[in-house]
C-alpha positions in Angstrom: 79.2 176.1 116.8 79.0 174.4 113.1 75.6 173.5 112.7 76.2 172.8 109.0 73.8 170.1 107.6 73.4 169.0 111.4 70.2 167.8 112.9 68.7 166.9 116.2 68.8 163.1 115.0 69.8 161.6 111.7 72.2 159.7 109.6 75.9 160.1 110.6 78.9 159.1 108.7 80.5 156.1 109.9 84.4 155.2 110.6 85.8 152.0 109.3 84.6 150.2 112.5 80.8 151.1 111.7 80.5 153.4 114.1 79.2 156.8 114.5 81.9 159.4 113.4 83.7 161.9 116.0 85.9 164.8 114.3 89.1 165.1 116.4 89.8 168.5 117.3 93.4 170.1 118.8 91.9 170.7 121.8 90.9 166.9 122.5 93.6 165.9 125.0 92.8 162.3 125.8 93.3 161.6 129.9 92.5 157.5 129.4 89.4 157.0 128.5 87.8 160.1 128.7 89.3 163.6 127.4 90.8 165.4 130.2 88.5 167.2 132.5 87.4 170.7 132.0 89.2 172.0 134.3 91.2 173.7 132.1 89.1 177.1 132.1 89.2 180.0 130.4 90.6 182.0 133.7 91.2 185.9 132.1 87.9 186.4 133.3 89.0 185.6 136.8 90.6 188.7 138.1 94.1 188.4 138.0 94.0 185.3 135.8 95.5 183.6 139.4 92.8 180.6 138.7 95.3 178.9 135.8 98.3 178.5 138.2 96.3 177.6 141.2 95.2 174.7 139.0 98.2 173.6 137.9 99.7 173.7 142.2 103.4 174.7 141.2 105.2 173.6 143.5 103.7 174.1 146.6 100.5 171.5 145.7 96.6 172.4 145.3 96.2 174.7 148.5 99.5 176.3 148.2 98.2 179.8 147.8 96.1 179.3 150.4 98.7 178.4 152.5 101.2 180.8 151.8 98.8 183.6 152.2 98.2 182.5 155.7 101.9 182.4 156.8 101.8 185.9 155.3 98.9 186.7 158.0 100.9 185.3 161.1 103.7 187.2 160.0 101.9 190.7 159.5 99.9 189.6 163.3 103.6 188.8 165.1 105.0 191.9 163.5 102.3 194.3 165.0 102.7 192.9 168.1 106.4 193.2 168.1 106.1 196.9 167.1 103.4 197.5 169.6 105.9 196.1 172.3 108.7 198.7 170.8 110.9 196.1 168.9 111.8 196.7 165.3 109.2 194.2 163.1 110.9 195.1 159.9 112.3 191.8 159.1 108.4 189.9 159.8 106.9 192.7 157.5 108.9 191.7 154.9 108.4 187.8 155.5 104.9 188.8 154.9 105.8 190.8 151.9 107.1 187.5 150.6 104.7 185.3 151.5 102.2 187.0 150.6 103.2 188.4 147.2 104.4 185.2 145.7 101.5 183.9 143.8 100.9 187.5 143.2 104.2 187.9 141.2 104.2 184.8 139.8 101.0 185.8 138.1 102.0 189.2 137.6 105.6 188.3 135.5 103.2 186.0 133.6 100.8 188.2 132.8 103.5 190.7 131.6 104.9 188.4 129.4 101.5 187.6 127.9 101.6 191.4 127.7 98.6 191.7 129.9 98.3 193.8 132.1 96.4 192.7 135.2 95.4 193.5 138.7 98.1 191.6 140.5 100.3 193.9 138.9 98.6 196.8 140.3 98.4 195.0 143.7 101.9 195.2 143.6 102.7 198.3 142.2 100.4 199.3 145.4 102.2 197.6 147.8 105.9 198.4 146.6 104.1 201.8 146.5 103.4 201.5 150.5 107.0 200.1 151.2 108.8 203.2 149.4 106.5 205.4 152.4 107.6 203.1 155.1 104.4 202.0 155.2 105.4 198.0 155.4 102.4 197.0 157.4 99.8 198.6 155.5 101.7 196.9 152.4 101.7 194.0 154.3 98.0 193.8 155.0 97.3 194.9 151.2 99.1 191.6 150.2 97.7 189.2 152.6 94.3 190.0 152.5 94.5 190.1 148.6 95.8 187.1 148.2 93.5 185.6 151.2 90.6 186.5 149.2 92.3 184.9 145.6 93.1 181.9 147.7 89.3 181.6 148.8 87.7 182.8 145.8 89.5 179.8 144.2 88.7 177.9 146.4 84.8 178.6 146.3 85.0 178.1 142.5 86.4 175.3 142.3 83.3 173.3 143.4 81.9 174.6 140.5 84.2 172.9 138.2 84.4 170.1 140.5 81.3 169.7 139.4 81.6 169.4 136.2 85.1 167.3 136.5 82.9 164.9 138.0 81.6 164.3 134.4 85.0 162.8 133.4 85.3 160.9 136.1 81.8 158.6 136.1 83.4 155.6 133.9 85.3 153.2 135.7 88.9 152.4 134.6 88.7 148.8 133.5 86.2 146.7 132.1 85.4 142.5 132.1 85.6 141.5 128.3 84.1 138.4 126.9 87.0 136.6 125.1 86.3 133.3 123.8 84.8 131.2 126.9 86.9 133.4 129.4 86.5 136.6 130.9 89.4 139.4 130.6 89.8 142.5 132.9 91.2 145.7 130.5 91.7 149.1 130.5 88.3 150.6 129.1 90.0 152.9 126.5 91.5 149.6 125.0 87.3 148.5 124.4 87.0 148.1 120.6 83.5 148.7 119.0 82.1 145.2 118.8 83.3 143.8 121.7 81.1 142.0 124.5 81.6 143.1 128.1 79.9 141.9 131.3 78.5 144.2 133.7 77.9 142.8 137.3 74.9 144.4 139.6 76.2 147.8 140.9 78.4 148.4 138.6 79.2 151.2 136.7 79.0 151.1 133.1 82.2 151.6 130.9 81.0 152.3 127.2 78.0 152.8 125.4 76.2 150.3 123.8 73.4 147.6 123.5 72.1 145.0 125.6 72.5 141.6 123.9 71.7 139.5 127.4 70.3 139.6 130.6 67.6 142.2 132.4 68.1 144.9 134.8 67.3 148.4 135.4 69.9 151.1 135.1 70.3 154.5 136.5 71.2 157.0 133.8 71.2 159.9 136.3 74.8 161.0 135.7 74.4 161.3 131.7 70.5 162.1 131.3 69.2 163.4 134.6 66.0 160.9 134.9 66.1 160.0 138.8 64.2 157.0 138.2 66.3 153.8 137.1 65.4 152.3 133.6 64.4 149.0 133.0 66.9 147.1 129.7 66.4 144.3 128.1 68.1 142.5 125.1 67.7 143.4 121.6 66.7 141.1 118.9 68.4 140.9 116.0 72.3 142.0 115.5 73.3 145.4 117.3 75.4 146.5 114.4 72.5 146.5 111.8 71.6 149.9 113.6 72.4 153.1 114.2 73.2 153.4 117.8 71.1 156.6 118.6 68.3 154.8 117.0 68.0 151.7 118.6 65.3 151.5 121.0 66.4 153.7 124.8 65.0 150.1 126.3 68.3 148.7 124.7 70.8 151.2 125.3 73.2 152.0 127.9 76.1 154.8 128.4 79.2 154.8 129.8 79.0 156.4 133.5 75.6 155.1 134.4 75.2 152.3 137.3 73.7 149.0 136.5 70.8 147.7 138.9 70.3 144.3 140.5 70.7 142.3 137.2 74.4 140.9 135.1 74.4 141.9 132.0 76.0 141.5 128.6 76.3 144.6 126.6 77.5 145.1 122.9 80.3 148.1 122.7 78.9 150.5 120.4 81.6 153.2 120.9 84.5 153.3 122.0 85.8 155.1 125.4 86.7 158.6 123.9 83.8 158.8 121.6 81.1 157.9 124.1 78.1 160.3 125.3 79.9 161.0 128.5 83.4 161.5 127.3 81.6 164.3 124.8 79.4 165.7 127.1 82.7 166.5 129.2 84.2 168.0 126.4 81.1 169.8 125.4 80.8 171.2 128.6 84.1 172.2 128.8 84.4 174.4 125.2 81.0 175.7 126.7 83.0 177.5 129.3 85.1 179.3 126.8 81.8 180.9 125.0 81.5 184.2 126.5 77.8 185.6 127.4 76.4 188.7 126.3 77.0 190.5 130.1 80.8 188.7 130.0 81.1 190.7 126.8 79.7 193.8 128.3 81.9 193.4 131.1 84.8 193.1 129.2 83.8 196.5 127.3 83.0 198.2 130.4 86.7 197.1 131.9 88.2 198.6 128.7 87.5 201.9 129.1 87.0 201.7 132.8 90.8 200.9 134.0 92.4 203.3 131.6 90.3 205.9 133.7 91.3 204.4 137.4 94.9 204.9 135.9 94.7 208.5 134.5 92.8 209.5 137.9 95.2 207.9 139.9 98.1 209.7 137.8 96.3 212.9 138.8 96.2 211.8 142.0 100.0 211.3 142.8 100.5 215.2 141.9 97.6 216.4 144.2 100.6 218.0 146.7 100.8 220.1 143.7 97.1 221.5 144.2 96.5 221.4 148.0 98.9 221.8 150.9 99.9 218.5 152.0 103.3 216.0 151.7 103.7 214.1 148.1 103.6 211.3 150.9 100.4 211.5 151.6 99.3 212.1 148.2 100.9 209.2 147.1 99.2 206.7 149.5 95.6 208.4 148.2 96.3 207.7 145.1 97.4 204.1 145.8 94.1 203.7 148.4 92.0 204.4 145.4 94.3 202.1 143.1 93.1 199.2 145.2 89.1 200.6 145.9 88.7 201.0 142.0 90.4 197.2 140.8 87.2 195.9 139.2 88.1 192.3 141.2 84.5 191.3 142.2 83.2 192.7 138.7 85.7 190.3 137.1 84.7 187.3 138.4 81.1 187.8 139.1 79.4 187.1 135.5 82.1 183.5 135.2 81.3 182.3 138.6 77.7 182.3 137.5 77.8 181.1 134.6 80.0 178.4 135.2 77.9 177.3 138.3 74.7 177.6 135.7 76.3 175.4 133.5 77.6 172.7 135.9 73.4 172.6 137.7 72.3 172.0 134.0 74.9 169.3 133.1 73.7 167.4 137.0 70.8 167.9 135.4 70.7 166.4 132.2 70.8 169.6 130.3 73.5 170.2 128.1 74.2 174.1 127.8 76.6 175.2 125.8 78.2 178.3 127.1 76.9 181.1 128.7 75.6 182.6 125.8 72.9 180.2 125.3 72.4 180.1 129.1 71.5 183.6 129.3 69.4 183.5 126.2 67.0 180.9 127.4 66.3 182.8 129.9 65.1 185.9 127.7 62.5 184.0 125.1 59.4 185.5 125.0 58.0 182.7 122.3 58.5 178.9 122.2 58.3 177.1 118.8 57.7 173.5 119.3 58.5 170.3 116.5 55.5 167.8 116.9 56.9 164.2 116.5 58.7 162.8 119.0 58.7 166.6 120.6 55.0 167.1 122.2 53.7 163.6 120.7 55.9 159.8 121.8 57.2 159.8 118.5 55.5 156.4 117.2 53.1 156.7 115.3 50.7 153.8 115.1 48.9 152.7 111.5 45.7 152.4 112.2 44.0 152.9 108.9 44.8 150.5 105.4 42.7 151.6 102.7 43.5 149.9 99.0 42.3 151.7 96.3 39.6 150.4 94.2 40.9 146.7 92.6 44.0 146.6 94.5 44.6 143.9 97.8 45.3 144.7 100.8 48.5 142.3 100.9 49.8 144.3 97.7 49.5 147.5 99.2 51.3 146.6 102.2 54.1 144.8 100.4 54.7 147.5 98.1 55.0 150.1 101.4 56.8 147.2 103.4 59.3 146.7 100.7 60.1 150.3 100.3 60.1 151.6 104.1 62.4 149.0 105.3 64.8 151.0 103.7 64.0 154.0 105.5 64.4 155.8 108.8 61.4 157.9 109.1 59.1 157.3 112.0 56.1 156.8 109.9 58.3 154.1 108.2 59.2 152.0 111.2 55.2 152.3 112.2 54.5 150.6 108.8 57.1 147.9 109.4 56.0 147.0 112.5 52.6 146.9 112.3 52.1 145.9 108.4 54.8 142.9 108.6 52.5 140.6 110.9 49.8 140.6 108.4 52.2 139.4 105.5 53.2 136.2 104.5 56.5 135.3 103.6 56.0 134.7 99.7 54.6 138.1 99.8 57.2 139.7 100.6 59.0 142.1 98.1 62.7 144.0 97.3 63.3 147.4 96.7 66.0 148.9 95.8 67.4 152.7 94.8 65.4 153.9 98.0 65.9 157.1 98.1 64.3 159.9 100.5 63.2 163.6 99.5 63.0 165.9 102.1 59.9 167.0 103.9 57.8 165.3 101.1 58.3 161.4 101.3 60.2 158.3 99.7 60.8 156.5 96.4 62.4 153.6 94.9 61.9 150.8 92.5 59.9 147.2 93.3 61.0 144.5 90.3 62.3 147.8 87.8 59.0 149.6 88.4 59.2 152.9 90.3 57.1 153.5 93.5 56.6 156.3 95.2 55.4 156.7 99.0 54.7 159.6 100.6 51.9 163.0 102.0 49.2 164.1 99.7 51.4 167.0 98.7 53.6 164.8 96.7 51.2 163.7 94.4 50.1 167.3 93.5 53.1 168.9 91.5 52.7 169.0 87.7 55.6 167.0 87.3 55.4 164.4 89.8 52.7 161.5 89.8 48.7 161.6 90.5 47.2 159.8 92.7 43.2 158.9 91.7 40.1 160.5 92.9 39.4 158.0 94.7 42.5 157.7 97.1 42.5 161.8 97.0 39.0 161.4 98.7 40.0 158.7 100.8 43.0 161.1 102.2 40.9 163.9 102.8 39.0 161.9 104.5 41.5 161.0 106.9 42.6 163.7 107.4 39.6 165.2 108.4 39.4 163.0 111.0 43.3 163.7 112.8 45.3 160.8 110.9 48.9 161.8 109.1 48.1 160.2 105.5 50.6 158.6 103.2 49.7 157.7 100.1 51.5 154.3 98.2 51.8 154.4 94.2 53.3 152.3 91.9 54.5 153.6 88.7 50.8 155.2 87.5 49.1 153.4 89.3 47.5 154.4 93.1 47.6 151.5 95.4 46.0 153.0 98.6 46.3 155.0 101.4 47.5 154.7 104.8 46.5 156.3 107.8 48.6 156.9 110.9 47.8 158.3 114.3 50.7 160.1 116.8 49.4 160.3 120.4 50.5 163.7 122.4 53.0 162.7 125.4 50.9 162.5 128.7 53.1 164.9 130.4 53.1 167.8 127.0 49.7 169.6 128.8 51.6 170.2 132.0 54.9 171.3 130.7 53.1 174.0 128.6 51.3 175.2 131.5 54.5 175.3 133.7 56.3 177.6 130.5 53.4 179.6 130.6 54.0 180.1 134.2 57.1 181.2 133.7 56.3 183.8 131.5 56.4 182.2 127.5 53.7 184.8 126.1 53.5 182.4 123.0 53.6 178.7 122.3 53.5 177.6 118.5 53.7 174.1 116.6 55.5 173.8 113.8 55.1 170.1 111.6 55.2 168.8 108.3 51.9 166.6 108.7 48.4 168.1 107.7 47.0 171.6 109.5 44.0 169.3 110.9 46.6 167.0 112.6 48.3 169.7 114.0 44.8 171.6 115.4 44.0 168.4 116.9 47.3 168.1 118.7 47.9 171.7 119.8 44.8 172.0 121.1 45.0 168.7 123.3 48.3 170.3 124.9 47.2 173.9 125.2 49.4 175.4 122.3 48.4 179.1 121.0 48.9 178.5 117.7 49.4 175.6 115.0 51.3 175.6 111.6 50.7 172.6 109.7 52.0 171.1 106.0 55.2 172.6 106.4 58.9 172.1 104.5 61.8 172.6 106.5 62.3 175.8 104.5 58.7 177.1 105.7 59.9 176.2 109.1 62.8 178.9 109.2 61.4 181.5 107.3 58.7 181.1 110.4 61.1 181.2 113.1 62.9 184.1 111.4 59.4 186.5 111.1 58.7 185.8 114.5 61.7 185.9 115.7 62.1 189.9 113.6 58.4 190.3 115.8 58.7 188.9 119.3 62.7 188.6 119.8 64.0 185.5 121.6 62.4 182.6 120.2 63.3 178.9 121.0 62.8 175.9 118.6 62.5 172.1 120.4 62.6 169.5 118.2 64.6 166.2 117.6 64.0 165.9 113.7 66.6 166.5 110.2 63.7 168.2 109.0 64.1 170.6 112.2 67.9 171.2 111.4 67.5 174.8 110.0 65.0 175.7 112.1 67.1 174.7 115.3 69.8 177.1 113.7 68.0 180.3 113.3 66.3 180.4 116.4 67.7 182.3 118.9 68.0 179.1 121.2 67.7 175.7 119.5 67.0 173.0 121.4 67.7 169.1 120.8 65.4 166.4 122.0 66.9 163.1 123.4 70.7 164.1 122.4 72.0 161.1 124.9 73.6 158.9 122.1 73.1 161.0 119.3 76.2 162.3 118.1 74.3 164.8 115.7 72.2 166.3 118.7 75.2 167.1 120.3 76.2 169.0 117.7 73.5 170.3 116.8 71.6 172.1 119.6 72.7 175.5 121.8 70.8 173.1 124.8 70.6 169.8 125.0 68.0 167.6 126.3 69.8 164.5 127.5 67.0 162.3 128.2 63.8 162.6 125.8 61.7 164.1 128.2 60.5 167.1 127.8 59.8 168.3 131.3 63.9 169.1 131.4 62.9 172.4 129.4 61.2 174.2 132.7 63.8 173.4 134.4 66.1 174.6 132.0 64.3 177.7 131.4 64.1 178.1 135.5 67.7 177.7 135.8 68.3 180.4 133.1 66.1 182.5 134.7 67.8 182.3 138.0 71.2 182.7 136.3 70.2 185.8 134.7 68.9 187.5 138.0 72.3 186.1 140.2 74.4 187.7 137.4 72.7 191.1 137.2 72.6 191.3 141.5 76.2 190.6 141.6 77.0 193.3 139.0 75.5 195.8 141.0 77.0 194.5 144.3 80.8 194.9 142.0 80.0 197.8 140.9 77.9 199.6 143.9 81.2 198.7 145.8 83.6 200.2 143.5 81.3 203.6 143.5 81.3 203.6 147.7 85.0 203.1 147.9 86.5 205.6 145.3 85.0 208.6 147.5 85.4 206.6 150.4 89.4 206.3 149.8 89.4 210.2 148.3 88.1 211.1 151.4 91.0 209.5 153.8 89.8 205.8 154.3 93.0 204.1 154.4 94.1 201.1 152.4 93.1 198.2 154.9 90.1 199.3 155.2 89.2 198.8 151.8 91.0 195.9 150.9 88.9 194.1 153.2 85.8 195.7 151.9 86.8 195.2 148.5 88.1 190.8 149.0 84.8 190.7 150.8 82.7 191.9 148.0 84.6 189.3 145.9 83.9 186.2 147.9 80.2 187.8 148.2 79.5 187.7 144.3 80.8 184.0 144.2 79.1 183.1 146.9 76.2 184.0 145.2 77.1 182.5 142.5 77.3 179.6 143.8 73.6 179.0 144.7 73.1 178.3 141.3 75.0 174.8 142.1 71.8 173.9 144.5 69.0 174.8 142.4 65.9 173.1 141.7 63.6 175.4 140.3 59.9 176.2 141.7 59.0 172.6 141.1 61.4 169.5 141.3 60.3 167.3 138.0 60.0 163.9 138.3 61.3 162.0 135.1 60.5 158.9 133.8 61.1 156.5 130.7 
């Protein structure tokens, strides 16, 4: 994953249509509006790699293995009947030969060709092996039952990637365009950005965008998981000025979601194949080709293990050499124990839950990608948590104007006005909003060369004089400017009692300080006691603002620890020492600043990624909606994936350990073919509870 100079939420180039930027990769292949559905898996994990042309039907349509492998099981029942009776059931062995050995040489030649070398090919190596002895029935059986069991093992995946197919398929086809004075029904992935479309009640939504008129409440299930519907209104002002990921959630809609009682007018911020959906899907789907830490020890294991089925069953075949008994019989030992060994079930056991993880999390409105992070979420022993927006709403309020000693209150506002208009902070947009009502128009000033420094604060020029806004910390350095003793007082002060201080100065001159005030999120107290309860030993907060705010705020929500004042820098050379102490440890934030941090964790975690392009990017997991109380669940889920994938490796392997002595001993090929398919379906049927998880307490999400 490139997580180079990526962030939770921040500035993102922009095309020539103004609109958040989307590298195409090769693997994008566009299926109208959306990318084409992930069901395009990675399928050598599947044993046999059968998965990729079941997908694709051949020429026999979706079930045709399934089918075929039936026939194959009415001819192998009429031809024991016949040869109970005394008739010669040659030709109906054979029929089921064919039947059911298609797909399996199909596979098999392309497997060969790849220069793979799979377990359909020793399936049939097996069952030519039985035909040379005369032994067509037994061959027979080998062959349906094998390819009964590939047939239902399909099947039973594919709900899993049905499941996440669905993702691609939420947007509706066509959407109603506002053209002049009339109305125009196109294909959605003709929607440019800019364009107006009209949304009727119940109807799905077919782009992202903004709400420019008319009220309703939308339910943005599919794409962030909240179950309740949320109310929208229209914005003010033009929906272009804006970066779409920062225009207020009360605003924004996505593509896939289903509009309530109200009609509604909605601004296309992106178009079809660049929408949240559309890369969720995608997302998703490149999640299934990252391989876990147990896929990857699974693979290792397979390496050395086969070679030694092979060499033991090349042993095998010359036992008549050894002991006193027919090469016959030797031979069909060795072939027994060529099917008992195949490591079928061991195969597919770690995929099937891994994809069925990843498909509960994306229902869910948790983007994980791949089963690496999956499996590693489930392992952290410590939780480093981002304050703003992360445990506290994210908007702060000013609540404290203090000029310094001759300076107005109206020139201390329109100096920080002028200045954090320009900027994106959160502490910027809190000064705008509430410092604008108690200005004048004449009052009003224009800065220019606004520039931002990292972790510190902002600074541009007012009518050619420089000003410079920003924490205390700024005005400390030898070579940047000093605030009086005055406004240093004034800080501490405020600080003392919780607020995050900025300080305003213009040129030499100290115009003030301003005080601001971040509530905790009324639901950050419970979700730390539910991580606790699932076994976090360690719960830190990591901020930029002040180590009194930070106290005040960790101990409110029930944190073990608080790290205040710190640069983004500080940030990852925390995560990094704990992470050298403790192991596992997960960063949550939403933030640039939290950027590095987010990458050197062992899971990083976005906030609110639903419209952010960056969060997307950015995160191993993805919190679609901004609501916290997704990471229990998420964590839960992990959890449950973790314990599913080690109970189905010992069911794979316990079964491969009773049959090899079970087939040395004399247990005949049948016998453990159907042992051996059942212990297949078994492991994806496990696998498969993962789809109807909902963790030790169902969360309840809200706006």
């Amino acid at each position: 994953m490139n997580r180079d100079n990526a962030a939770a939420k921040g500035d993102l180039d922009t095309d020539e249509t103004g609109s958040p930027g989307v590298q195409d990769s090769p693997s994008e292949r566009m299926s109208g509006p959306l990318v084409q559905p992930p069901g395009q898996l990675d399928d050598s994990h599947a044993h046999g790699a059968h998965a990729s042309s079941h997908e694709r039907g051949g020429w026999f349509g979706r079930h045709g293995e399934l089918l075929f492998s039936l026939l194959s099981g009415a001819a192998l029942f009429v031809g024991w009947m016949i040869e109970r009776g005394g008739a010669d059931a040659l030709p109906l062995f054979i029929a089921a030969y064919v039947f059911g050995g298609f797909f399996t040489l199909r596979e098999a030649i392309e497997n060969i060709a790849a220069r793979r070398f799979k377990i359909d090919t020793l399936m049939l190596v097996a069952a030519a092996g039985a035909a040379a002895l005369g032994s067509w029935a037994e061959g027979a059986l080998l062959l349906f039952l094998f390819s009964l069991g590939h047939a239902l093992e399909e099947f039973a995946m594919g709900r899993a990637r049905r499941e996440i197919e669905a993702l691609a398929k939420l947007a509706p086809d066509r959407a109603n365009v506002r053209s002049g004075g009339a109305i125009k029904h196109v294909p959605v992935e003709s929607l440019q950005v800019g364009d107006i479309i009209v949304v009727k009640p119940n109807e799905r939504l077919p782009a992202d965008g903004v709400v420019v008129a008319g009220e309703t409440s939308v339910n943005q299930a599919p794409v962030t998981g909240e179950s309740a519907p949320v109310d929208k209104r229209p914005v003010n002002g033009r929906p272009d000025a804006v970066e779409f990921a920062k225009i207020s959630p009360e605003h924004r809609v996505f593509a896939g979601t289903i509009n309530g009682a109200g009609a509604i007018d909605v601004y296309v911020a992106k178009r079809a194949a660049e929408s949240t959906l559309a890369r969720v899907a995608r997302m998703v789907a490149e999640a299934q080709m990252q391989r876990s830490p147990t896929e990857n020890f699974t693979e290792r294991f397979e390496r050395f293990f086969v070679p030694a089925v092979l060499t033991l069953v090349v042993l095998l075949l010359f036992a008549w050499v050894v002991i006193d008994e027919p090469f016959p019989a030797s031979f069909y030992r060795a072939m027994a124990v060529l099917v008992a060994a195949s490591p079928c079930a061991l195969a597919i056991s770690v995929p099937s839950a891994v994809l069925s993880g990843i498909a509960r999390a994306g229902r869910g409105g948790v983007l994980v990608k791949g089963g690496a992070a999956l499996e590693n979420l489930g392992t952290l022993s410590v939780v480093a948590f981002d304050k703003t927006g992360t445990l506290t709403e994210g908007k702060p309020r000013l609540v404290d104007i203090v000029p310094a000693r001759g300076v107005a209150e109206v020139e201390l506002l329109a100096v920080a006005v002028a200045i954090e208009e320009q900027s994106d902070h959160p502490l910027a947009a809190a000064v705008v909003r509430d410092a604008m009502p108690k200005l004048q128009s004449p009052q009003r000033l224009s800065a220019e060369s606004v520039e931002s420094i990292t972790g510190k604060g902002v600074t541009g020029r007012i009518e050619g004089a420089v000003v410079h806004i920003g924490k205390p910390a700024m005005f400390d350095g030898e070579d940047g400017p000093l605030m009086s003793d005055g406004v240093r007082e004034t800080a501490r002060r405020l600080e003392q009692e919780g607020r995050t201080v900025m300080i305003v100065q213009r040129e030499q001159r100290s115009l003030g300080a301003l005080g601001f005030l971040d509530v905790e999120r009324g639901f950050a107290a419970a979700v730390i006691a539910d991580l606790r309860t699932l076994g976090i030993a360690r719960m830190i907060m990591l901020t930029g603002d002040n180590q009194k705010v930070a106290d005040a705020i960790a101990m409110k929500v029930g944190l073990d620890d608080a790290r205040g004042a710190l640069m983004p820098e500080d940030k990852v050379a925390f995560i990094r020492t704990m992470r050298d102490k403790h192991g596992a440890i997960a960063m949550i934030g939403d933030g640039v600043n939290d950027a590095p941090a987010l990458a050197e964790a062992t899971v990083g975690v976005a906030m609110g990624a639903a419209g952010s392009d960056v969060a997307l990017e950015t995160a191993d997991v993805a919190l679609m909606a901004d609501d916290l109380r997704h990471l229990p669940f998420a964590l839960g889920l992990s959890r449950q994936t973790s314990a599913i994938i080690k109970q189905n490796l010992w069911a794979s392997l316990g079964v491969v350990a009773l049959l090899i002595p079970a087939t040395l001993f004399g247990l005949n090929i049948g016998a453990a073919i159907v042992v051996h398919e059942g212990s297949t379906l078994l492991v994806v049927a496990n696998a498969l509870r993962l789809l109807a998880y909902r963790g030790r307490r169902a969360p309840v999400y809200t706006q």
